[in-house]
Structure formats: C-alpha cells, structure tokens
C-alpha positions as CSV (number, residue, x, y, z in Angstrom):
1,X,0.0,0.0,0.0
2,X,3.1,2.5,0.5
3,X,4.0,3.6,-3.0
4,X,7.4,4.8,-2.1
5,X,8.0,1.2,-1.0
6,X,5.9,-0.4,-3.8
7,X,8.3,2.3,-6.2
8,X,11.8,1.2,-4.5
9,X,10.8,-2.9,-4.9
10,X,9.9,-2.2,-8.8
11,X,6.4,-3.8,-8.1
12,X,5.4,-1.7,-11.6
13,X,2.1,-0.5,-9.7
14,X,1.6,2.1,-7.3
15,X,-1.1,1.6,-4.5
16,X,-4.3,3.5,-6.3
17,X,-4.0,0.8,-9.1
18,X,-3.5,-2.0,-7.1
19,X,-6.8,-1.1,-5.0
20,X,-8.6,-0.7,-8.1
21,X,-7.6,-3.8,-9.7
22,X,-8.9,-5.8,-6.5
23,X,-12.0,-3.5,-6.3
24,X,-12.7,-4.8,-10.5
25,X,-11.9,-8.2,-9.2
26,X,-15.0,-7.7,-6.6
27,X,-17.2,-5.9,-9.1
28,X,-16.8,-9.1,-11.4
29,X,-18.5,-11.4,-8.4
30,X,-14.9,-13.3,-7.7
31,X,-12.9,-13.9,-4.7
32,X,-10.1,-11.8,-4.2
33,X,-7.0,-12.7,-2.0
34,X,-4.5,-10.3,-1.5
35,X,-1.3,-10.5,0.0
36,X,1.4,-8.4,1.9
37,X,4.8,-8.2,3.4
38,X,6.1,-7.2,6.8
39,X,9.7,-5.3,6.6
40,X,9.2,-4.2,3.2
41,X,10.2,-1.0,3.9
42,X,12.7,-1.5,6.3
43,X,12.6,0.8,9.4
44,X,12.2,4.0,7.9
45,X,8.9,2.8,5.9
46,X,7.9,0.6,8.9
47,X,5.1,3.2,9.8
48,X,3.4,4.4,6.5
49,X,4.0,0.4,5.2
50,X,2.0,-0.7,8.1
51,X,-0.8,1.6,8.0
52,X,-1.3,2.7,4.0
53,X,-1.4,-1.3,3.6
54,X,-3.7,-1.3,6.2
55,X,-5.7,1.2,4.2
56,X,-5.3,-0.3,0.4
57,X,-6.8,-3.5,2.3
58,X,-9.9,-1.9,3.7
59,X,-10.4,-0.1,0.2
60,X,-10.3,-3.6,-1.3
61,X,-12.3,-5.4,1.3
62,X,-10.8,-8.9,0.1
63,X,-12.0,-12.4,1.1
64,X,-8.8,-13.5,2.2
65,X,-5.7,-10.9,3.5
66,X,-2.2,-13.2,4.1
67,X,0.6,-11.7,5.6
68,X,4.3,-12.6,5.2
69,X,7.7,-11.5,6.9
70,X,10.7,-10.3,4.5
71,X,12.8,-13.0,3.9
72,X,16.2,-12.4,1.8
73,X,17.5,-14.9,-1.5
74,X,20.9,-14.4,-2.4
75,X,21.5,-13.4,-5.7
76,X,19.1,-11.0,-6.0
77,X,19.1,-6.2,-5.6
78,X,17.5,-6.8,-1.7
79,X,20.2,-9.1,-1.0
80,X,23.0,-7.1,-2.2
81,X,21.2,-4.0,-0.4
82,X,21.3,-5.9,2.9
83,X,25.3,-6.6,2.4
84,X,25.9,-3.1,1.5
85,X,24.3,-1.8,4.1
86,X,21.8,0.6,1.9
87,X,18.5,-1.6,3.1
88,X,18.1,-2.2,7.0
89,X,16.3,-5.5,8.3
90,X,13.7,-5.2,10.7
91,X,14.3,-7.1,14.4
92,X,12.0,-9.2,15.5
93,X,10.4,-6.1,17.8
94,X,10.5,-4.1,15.0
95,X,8.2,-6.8,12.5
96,X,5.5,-7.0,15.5
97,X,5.2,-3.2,16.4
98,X,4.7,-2.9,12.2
99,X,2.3,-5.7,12.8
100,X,0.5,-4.2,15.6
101,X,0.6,-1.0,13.3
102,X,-1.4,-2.8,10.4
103,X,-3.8,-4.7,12.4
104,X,-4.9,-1.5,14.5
105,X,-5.3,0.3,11.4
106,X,-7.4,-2.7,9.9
107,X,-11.3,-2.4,9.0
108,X,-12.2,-5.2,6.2
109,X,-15.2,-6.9,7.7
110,X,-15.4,-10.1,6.7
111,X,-11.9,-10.9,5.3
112,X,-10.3,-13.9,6.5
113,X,-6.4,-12.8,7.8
114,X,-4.0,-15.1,7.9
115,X,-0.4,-15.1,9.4
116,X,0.8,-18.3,9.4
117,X,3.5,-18.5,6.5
118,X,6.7,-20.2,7.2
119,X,8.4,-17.0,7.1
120,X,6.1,-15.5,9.9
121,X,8.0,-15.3,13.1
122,X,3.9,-14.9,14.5
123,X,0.6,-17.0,14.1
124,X,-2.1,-14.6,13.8
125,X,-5.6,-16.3,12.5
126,X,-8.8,-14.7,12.8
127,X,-11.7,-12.6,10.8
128,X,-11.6,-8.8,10.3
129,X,-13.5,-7.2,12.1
130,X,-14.5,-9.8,14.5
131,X,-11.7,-11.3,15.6
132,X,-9.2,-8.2,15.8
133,X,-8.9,-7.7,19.3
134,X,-8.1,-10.9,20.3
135,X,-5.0,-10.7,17.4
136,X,-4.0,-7.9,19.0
137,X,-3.7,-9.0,22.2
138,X,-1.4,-12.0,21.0
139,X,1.0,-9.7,19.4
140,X,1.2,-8.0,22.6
141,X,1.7,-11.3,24.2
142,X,4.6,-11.6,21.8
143,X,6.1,-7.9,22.4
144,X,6.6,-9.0,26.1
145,X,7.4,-12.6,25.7
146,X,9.7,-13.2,22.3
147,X,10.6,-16.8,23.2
148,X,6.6,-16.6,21.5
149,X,8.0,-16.3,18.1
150,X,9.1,-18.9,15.6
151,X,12.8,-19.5,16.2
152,X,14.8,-17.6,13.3
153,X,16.5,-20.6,11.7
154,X,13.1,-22.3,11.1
155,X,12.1,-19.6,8.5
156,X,14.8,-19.5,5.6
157,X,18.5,-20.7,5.2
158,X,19.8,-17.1,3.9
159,X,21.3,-14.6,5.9
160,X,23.4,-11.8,4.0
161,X,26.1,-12.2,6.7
162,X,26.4,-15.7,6.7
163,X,29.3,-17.3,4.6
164,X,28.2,-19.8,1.7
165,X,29.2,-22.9,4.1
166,X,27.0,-21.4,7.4
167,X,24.2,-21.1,4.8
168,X,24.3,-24.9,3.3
169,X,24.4,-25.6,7.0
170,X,21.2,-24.3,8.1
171,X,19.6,-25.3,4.7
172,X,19.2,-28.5,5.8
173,X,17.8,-27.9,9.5
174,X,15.3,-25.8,7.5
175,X,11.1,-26.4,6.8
176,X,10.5,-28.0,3.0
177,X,9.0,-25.9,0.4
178,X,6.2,-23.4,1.7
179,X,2.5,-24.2,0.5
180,X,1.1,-27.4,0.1
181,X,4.3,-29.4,2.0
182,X,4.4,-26.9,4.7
183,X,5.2,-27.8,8.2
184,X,2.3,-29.3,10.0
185,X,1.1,-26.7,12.0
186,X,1.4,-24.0,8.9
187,X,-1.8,-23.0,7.2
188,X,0.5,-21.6,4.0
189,X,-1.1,-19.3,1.3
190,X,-0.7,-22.6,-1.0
191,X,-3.6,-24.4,0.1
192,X,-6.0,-21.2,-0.7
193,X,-7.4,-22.4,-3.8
194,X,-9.4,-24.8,-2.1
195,X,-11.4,-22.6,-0.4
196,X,-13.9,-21.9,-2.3
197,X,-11.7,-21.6,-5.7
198,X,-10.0,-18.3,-4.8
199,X,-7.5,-17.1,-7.4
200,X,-4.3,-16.2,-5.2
201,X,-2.4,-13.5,-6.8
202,X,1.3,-13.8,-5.7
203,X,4.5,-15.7,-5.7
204,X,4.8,-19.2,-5.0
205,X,5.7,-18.9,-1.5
206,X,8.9,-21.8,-1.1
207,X,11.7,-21.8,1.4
208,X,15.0,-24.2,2.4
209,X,16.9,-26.1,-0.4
210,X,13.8,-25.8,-3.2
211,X,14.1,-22.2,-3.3
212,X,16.3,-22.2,-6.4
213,X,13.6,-23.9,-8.3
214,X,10.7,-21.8,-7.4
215,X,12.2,-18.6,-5.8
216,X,9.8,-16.3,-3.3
217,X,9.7,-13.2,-6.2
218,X,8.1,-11.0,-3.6
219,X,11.4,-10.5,-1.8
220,X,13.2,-9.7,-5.1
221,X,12.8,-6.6,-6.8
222,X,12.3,-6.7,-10.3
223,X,16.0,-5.9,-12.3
224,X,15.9,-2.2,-13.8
C-alpha cells in the first residue's frame, strides 16, 4: 500500500492501481486474495507500510488478507542492499510493532487474515472485524514474551552475513517448500485455492533447499 516502497521494490504499480484492480476483481463477483509483506520497507517505511497497507486493504475489502515477513535470497538487488548496508532488516520487535501497526489500522469486515507463512515469526488467525482484538492481544503477548516467536532458523536458510558454508548448513535444518508441503502446524497461502476456488495473486511462496527452483519473487525486486 506504501507507493514509495511499492516504487523502490519495482512492483510496476503504485497503491491507487493495485486497489482498483482488487475493487474490478469484486465488481466481477470473484474472490479476491491479497497478499502483503512485513519489513518491506525496512525501518524507515515501517510506519506508513504498516498503516497505508492497512488502508489499500480496507479499500479492497478482500475475502482472504495473508501476511508474510521479508525474507532475503541471495542473488538478488535486496540481498545485495542488505550486504551493503543501503537496506536495513527489521528485528524481531520491529516486525511485530509494524504488525500491531497494520492490524490497529485494519477495518475489512469479513476478510479472512491469515499469518501463518513459514516466514512469519507470529501466528495470527482470525476474521476482520470480529476477531481483531483478540490478534491484538497476542501480538502484545509476543512484544513481552519473544521466546513466543518462531525460532529464526526455522524460517529461511539465507542470511546476508552468513558465509556460503554457514548457509548450506542451516539449509538442511530448515522447513521443506512453503504451501502445500508446509510444516504441519502452517496453514500456507498454498492451500487457498481450495477454499472456495479463490484465485491467489502472488509468488509461490517456497523456502530451504527448493528455493532455487521456485524462488519467493516478492522479496526480489524486479531488475531495472
């Protein structure tokens, strides 16, 4: 929903067309899931990403909002942004205040939210507007307690500061392919299309040693 981040990530949309797309997708009497990611913006866009994708959501009033977290593949502009310094990861704090941020800032009645990706470090699972105080109150569960959150190595083998050989290492402690072979537990953006035929407009979420085969496109900005 922020278009300076949507801009910077060469998503070749800005935030007005994006919410009309999804309000043509209504208008045409078919489901529409959308999807968005934590840490985008990195900690100088953690504000205006949490709240003006907060707001492109209630414009579109989807069926179905999934959230991810930012996670890193090598070989790709983010990555090398990371290394160089010029893009700043969000901590663990920072993802659930941007969290908090977007879920305050939430009004879709109706729409099914779902944070429960591999690369989440938090479960959140509930219905807008119903169930939105209760997901709040878990992620200030998690703010005071972090041992709450998914352990880091659990979520993705890459790190930009890890050397090639700490990286093959962790690959193999790692979660299969996000979707339909997530970890048990992990109700992935895959399985979607069962519910009542949704069309799912984004990546193929995959993590750990698949990743070359299917990478996660939504944390690689498109090449100039």
């Amino acid at each position: 929903g922020c278009d300076d981040v949507l801009k910077r990530m060469r998503k070749g949309h800005m935030s007005a067309e994006i919410v009309e797309m999804g309000r043509k997708v209504r208008r045409c009497g078919m489901a529409l899931s959308v999807t968005a990611i934590t840490g985008l913006g990195g900690p100088e866009l953690l504000e205006r990403h949490a709240i003006e994708t907060a707001e492109a959501f209630n414009a579109m009033n989807p069926e179905y909002i999934g959230m991810l977290t930012l996670m890193v593949e090598p070989e790709t502009p983010l990555y090398d942004w990371v290394r160089d310094g010029s893009f700043q990861l969000l901590t663990q704090p920072q993802v659930l205040e941007e969290t908090r941020l977007l879920m305050e800032h939430l009004d879709s009645p109706g729409s099914v939210f779902r944070m429960n990706h591999a690369s989440n470090y938090l479960v959140l699972k509930g219905t807008l507007n119903r169930d939105k105080e209760a997901m709040l109150r878990t992620i200030d569960a998690a703010e005071h307690d972090l041992s709450r959150l998914r352990p880091e190595e659990w979520r993705g083998p890459v790190k930009p500061n890890e050397t090639a050989a700490e990286q093959r290492s962790a690959a193999a402690f790692l979660p299969g392919t996000a979707g339909l072979t997530a970890p048990a537990g992990d109700d992935t953006i895959g399985p979607i299309s069962k519910r009542g035929g949704m069309s799912v407009l984004c990546a193929r979420p995959t993590t750990g040693l698949k990743r070359r085969r299917h990478p996660p496109v939504w944390c690689c900005p498109a090449p100039p």
